[in-house]
N, C-alpha and C positions, 0 to 999 in steps of 0.2 A: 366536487369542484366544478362551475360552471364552465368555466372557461380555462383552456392549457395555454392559450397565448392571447394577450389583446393589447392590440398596436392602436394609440390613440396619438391623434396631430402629429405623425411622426415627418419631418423635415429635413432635408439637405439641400444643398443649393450647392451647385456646380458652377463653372464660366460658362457653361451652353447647355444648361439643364436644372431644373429643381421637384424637387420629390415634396410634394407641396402638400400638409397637414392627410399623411393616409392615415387612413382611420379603419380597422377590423378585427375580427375574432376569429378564433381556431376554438369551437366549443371540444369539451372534452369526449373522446371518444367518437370522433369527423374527422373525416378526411375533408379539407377544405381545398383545392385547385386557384392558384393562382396567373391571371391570365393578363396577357396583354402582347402585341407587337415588339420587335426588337427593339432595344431605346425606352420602352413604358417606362420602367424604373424597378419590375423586378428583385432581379436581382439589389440594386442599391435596398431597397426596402430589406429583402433576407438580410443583406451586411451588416448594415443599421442595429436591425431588432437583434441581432446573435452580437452587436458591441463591435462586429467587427471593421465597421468606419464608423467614425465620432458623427452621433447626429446633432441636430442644432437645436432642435424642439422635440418637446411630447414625448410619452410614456410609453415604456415597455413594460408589459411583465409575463412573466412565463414562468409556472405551475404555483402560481401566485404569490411569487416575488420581484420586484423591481430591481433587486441587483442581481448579476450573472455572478452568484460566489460559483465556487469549486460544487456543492451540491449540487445547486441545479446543472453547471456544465453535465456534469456524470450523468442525469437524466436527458439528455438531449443528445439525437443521435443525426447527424449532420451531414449531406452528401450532396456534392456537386459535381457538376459535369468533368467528365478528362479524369485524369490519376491525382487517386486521393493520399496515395504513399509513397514511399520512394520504393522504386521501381527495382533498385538492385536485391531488394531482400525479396524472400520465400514467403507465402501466407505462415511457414511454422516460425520464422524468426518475428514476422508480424507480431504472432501472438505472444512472445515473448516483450517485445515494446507495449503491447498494449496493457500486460500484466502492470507494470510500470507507471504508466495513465491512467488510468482504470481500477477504482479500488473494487469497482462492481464486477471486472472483466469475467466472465464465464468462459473460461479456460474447455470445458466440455461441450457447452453448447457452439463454439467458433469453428470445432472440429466436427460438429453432428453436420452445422450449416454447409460448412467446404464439402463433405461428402454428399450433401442434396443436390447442391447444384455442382458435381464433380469437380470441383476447386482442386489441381493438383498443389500437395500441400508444403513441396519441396521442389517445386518452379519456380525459377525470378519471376515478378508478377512483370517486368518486362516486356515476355514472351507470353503474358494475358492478352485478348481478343479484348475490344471494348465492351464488347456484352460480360465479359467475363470478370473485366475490372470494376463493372459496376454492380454485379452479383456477390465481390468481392467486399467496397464499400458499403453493401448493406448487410449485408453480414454481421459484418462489424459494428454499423449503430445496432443491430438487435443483441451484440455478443454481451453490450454493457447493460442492459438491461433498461433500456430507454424509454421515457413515456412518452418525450415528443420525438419527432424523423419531420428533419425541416428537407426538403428536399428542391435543388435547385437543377432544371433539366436534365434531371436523372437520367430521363429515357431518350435522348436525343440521339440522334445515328445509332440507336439499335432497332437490332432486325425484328420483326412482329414477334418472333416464338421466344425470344427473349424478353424485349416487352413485358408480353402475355403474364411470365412469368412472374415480374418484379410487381405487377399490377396484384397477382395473386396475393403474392408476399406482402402488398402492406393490406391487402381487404381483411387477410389472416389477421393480423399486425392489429388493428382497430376493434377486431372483436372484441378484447379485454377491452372496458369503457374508458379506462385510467390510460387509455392508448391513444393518442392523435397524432394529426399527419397535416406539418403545412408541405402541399408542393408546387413548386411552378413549373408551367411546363406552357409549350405552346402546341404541342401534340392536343388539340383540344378531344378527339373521338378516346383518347386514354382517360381524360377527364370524367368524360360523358359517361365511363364503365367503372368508374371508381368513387366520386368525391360529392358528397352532403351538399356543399356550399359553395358557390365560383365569386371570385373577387375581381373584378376585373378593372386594372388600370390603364391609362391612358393619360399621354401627356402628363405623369407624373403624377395624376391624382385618382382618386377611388371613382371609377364612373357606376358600379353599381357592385351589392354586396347581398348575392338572392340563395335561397335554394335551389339545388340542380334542378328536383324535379318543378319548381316552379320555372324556369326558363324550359325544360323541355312543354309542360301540360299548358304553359300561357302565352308561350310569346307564338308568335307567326308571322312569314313575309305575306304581306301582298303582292298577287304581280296581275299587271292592269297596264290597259292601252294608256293614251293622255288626255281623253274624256272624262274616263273612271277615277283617274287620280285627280283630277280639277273637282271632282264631285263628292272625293274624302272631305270629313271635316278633318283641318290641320291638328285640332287639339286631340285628336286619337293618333298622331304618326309622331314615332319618336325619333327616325331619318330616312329618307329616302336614297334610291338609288336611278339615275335615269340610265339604260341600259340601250342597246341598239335598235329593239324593238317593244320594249317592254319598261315600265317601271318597277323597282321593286322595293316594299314598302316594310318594313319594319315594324311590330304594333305590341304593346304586350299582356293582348286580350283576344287573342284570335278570333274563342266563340261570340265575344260582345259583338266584334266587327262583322262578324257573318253571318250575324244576326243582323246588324245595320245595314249593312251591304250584301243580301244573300245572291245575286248576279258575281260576287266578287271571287277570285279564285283564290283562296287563302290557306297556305300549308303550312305545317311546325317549324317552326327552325333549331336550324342546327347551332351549337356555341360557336362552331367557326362561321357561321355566317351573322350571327350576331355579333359578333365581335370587328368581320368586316364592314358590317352598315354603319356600327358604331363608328368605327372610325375611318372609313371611307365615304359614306353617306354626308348627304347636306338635312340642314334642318332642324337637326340637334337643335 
């Protein structure tokens, strides 16, 4: 199977917002990182593609069908930020409701997971930590046996060794090739150590849809007085930034320009700093 998800001309339109024809892939067996600023559209695009706001236009399909029956729910393992259950039950009463939901639930493997990541299994998940309620939610998409884990800032206010871990858990998680991973996150350096593919939206639309490693091995800032930057050709700069001492130039051909410009001081860039030129930068 080529592809576990592919979002084509996907649309919503708000009163102070629209999620305007996104277009991408989740190939099978990727971790694909979905990025953008607060307000991009994110999350509206997850809702959307999982049915769960009505969109206006364009095709969903995931694990290569266009309706969300009851099968594909079961294959898909779904986790968002904050408390994904009600808080007064136990992880063991948990797993009694999910018996319930769940015709795939793994009753053995939900209790292998709580003991890895020491999940007590007779605590209200209440009195769970937030690294804990989110060690808890993923769990659970692996407990049913999931191909895809849509995951919507999973990691946000957890502390690094938590983190760490959940990072682990899906690189583990994608081995099987029948295994992919969309997630959003604006944690971009989690990205950087996880994900195949970065999608990155802005203002509602797909500003670009690359390989990790081709944004780390291609892209590069410039940084340059205001002689050197008057002396770029414009048709190599995809935004600039004017700084208090410095310009700093966005490109995404490093070694072409440093070849063009070899006077020029030209370093890798980071996804959070591409993401900032992008959309802080003029020029676009």
């Amino acid at each position: 199977m080529a592809n576990a998800l592919r979002v084509s001309g996907l649309t919503k339109t708000y009163k102070d917002f629209v999620l305007d024809h996104v277009s991408f892939t989740v190939p099978s067996g990727s971790i694909v990182g979905l990025i953008g600023e607060n307000g991009a559209g994110k999350s509206t695009t997850i809702n959307a593609a999982l049915g769960l706001i009505q969109k206006e236009d364009g095709t969903v399909t995931i694990l290569e069908k266009e309706e969300l029956d009851e099968d594909v729910k079961e294959q898909i393992g779904v986790v968002f930020d904050g408390s994904n259950y009600p808080e007064i039950l136990s992880p063991r009463k948990l797993n009694r409701v999910m018996k319930h939901i769940y015709r795939t639930w793994d009753e053995q493997e939900w209790f292998r997971l709580l003991e890895q990541f020491s999940l007590p299994p007779d605590k209200q998940i209440k009195q769970f930590s937030k690294g804990m309620k989110m060690k808890l939610a993923i769990s659970a998409a692996f407990s049913h046996h999931s191909r895809l884990l849509v995951l919507d800032e999973a990691t946000s206010g957890l502390d690094p060794v938590v983190r760490d871990d959940i990072l682990d858990m899906l690189l583990d998680f994608v081995q099987d090739e029948g295994h992919s991973i969309l997630v959003s996150s604006h944690i971009t350096s989690d990205l950087e150590k996880i994900a195949d593919y970065i999608v990155f939206i802005h203002g509602g639309r797909v500003v670009f849809e690359r390989p990790k490693d081709e944004l780390a091995e291609k892209y590069g800032i410039v940084k340059c007085g205001a002689a050197q930057f008057d002396a770029l050709d414009k048709s190599d700069i995809i935004s600039y930034r004017r700084m208090d001492y410095e310009w700093q130039v966005l490109v995404s051909d490093r070694e072409r320009i440093q070849e063009r410009y070899p006077k020029a001081m030209v370093i890798p860039a980071t996804i959070d700093e591409i993401m900032l030129l992008y959309v802080k930068g003029e020029g676009k």
